[in-house]
C-alpha positions in Angstrom: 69.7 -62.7 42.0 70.8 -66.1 43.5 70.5 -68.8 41.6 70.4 -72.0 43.5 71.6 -75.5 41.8 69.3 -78.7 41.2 70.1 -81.6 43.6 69.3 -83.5 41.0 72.5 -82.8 39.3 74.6 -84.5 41.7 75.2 -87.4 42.1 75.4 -87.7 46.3 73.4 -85.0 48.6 74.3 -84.8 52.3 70.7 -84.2 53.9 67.2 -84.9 53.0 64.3 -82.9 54.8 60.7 -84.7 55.0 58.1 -84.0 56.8 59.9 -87.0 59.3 62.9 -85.8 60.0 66.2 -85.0 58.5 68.0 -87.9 56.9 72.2 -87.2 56.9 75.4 -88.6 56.1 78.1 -87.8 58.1 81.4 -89.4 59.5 80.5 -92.1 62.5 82.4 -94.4 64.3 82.1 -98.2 63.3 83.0 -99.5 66.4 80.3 -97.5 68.5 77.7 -98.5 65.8 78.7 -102.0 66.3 78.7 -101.5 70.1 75.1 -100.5 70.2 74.1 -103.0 67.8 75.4 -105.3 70.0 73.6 -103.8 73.6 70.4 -104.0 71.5 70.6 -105.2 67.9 68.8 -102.7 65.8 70.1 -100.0 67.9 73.5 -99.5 65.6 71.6 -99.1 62.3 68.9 -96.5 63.3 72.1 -94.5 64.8 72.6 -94.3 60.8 69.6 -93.7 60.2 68.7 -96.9 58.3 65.1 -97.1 60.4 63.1 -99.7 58.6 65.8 -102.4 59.1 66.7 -100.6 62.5 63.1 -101.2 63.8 62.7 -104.7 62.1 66.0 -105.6 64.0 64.7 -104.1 67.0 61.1 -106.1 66.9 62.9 -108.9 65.8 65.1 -108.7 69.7 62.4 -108.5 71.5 60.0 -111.4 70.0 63.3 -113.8 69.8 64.5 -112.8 73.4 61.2 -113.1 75.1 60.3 -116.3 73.6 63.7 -117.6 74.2 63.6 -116.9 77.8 67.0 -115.3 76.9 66.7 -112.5 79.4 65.5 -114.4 82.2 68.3 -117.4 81.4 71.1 -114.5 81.8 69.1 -113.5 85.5 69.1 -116.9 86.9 72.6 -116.9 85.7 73.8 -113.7 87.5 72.5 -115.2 90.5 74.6 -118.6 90.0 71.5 -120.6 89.4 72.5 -122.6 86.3 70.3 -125.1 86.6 67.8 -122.7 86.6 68.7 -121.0 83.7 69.3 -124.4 81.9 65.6 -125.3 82.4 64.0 -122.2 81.3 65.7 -121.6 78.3 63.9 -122.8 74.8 66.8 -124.4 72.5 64.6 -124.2 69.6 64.1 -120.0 69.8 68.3 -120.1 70.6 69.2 -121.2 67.9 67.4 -118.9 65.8 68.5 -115.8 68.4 72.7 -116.5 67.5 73.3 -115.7 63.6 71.3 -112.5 63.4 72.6 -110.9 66.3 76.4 -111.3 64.7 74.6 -110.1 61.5 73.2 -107.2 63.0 76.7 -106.3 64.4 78.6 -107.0 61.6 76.4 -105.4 59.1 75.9 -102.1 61.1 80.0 -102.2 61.0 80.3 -102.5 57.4 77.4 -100.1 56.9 79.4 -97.6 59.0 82.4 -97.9 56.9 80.9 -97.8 53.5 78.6 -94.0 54.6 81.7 -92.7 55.5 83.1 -93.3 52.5 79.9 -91.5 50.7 80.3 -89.1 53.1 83.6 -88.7 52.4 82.6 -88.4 48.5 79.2 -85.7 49.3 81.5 -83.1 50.5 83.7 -83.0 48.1 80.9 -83.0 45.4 79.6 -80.4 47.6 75.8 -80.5 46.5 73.5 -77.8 47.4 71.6 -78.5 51.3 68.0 -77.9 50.9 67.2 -76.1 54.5 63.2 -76.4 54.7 60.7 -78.5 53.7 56.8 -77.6 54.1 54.4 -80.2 53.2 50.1 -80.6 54.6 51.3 -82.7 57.4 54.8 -81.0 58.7 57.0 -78.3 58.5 60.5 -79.8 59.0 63.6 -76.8 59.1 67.3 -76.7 59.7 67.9 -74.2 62.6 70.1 -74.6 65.6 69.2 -76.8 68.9 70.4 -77.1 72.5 71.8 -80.8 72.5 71.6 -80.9 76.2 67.8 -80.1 75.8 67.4 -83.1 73.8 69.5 -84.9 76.8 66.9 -83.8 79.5 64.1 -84.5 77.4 65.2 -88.0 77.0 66.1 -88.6 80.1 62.1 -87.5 81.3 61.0 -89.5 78.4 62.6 -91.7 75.8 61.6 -90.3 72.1 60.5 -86.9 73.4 64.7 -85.8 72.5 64.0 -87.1 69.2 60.4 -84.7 68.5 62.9 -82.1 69.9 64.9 -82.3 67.2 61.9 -83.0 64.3 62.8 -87.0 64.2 58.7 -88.0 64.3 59.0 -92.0 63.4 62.3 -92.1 65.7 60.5 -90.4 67.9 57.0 -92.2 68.3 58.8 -95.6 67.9 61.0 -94.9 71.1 58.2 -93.6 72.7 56.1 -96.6 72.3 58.8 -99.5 72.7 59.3 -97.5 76.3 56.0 -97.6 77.1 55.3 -101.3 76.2 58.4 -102.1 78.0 57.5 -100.1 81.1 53.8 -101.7 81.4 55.4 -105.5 81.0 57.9 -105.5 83.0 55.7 -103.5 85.9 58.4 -101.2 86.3 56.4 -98.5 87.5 55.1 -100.7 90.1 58.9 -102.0 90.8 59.4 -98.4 92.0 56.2 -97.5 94.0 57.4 -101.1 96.2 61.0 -100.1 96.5 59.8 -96.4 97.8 57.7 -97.9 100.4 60.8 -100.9 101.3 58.4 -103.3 100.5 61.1 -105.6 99.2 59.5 -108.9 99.0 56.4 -107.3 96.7 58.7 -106.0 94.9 60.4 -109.1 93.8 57.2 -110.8 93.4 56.2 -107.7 91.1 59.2 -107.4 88.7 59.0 -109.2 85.2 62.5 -109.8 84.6 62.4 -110.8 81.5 61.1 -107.0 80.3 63.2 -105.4 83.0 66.3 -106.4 81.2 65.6 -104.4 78.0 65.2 -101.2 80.1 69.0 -100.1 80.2 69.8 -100.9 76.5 66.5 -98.8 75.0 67.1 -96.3 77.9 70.3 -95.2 77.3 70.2 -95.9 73.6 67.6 -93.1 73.2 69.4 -90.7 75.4 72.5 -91.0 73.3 71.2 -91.0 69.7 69.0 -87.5 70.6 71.6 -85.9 72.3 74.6 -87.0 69.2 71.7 -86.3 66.3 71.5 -82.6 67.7 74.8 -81.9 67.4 75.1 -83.5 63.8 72.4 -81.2 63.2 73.7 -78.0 64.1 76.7 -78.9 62.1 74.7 -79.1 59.1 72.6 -76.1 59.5 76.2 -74.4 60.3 77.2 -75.6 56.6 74.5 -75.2 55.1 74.6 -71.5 56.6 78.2 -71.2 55.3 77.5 -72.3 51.3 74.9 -69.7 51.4 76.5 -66.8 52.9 79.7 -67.4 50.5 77.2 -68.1 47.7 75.9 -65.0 48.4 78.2 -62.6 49.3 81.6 -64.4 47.3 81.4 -62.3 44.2 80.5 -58.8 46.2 82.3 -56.1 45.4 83.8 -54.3 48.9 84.5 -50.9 48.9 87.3 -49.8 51.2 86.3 -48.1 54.2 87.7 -44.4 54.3 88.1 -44.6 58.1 86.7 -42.5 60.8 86.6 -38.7 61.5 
């Protein structure tokens, strides 16, 4: 009989399964965590996983930029009119917009550095991975995934990659900051005008203010799917291996008398 060991006797597990999603430490690079954070602040810290300051951070972007004028201060800018951009901008959201964006970078840096390190300290501790987790809302399991399915899928439509891969709060929170996004910055219109060359209309149509989020949250989700996918296939490959040696390390073999 197999006789599995409580996680409660470690001090540091790798993986927690919840009806949610799977929660895991593994080795990341601070300087892409810090690169995200700073395309979209919020972005680096759900890429480890820390969602409730993630999503704060995120929220927090989008109220301080659009009330800034931020966005729309950086167009007129692009287009040389300083003047412009001078004018629209309101000094008094500014100056509240500056320290926590370095904060959000900085701390989704030092964040990085210090999982690693706990990372670093689960596997050698080596604590049991629990591989299933049933509850009367979900039924969250390890098992393997296509990563490029999770790339498609988020391509189509940001946060569905994430539901591919049993992230549900990652998932419907992507979902709906797309959506809101979309509908305020009439990017759906933006499309139907440039389709029928209506140029003008088009112009007149486009919030740019909302428009500019669309490349950070779009390509943000795309990445973050398609990366979780293959972090989780490693783990359902370790957990796979602890089990099988678990299982089969003490087994006597008998020698095989070859073939007639």
């Amino acid at each position: 009989m197999i006789h599995t060991q409580d996680n409660t006797n470690y001090r540091r597990k790798l993986a927690h399964l919840s009806p949610f999603g799977t929660t895991q430490l593994h080795y990341r690079n601070p300087w892409i965590t810090a690169w995200w954070s700073a395309a979209f602040p919020g972005a680096g810290h759900i890429l480890l996983q820390k969602y409730l300051r993630g999503f704060l951070l995120f929220i927090w972007e989008m109220v301080i930029n659009t009330q800034s004028k931020l966005n729309l201060a950086m167009m007129y800018s692009f287009n040389g009119e300083f003047e412009m951009a001078k004018e629209v901008l309101e000094i008094r959201w500014l100056a509240l917009y500056a320290p926590v964006y370095i904060f959000a970078i900085y701390d989704s840096y030092r964040t990085t550095v210090d999982l690693n390190n706990f990372t670093r300290l689960a596997n050698y501790e080596d604590a049991p991975i629990s591989n299933y987790n049933i509850s009367t809302l979900e039924i969250n399991y390890l098992d393997k995934r296509k990563p490029w399915v999770a790339f498609v899928w988020s391509v189509l439509m940001p946060g569905m990659g994430h539901l591919y891969t049993h992230r549900i709060v990652n998932g419907f929170f992507s979902l709906a900051i797309w959506i809101l996004t979309v509908y305020k910055s009439n990017f759906l219109l933006v499309i139907h005008y440039s389709l029928m060359a209506d140029w003008v209309q088009m112009h007149r149509t486009a919030d740019w203010e909302w428009l500019m989020f669309l490349p950070s949250i779009y390509f943000f989700t795309i990445y973050d799917s398609y990366a979780n996918t293959i972090q989780c296939n490693k783990l359902f490959d370790k957990e796979m291996t602890k089990y099988l040696t678990q299982r089969y390390a003490n087994l006597d073999v008998v020698p095989a008398t070859g073939a007639r």
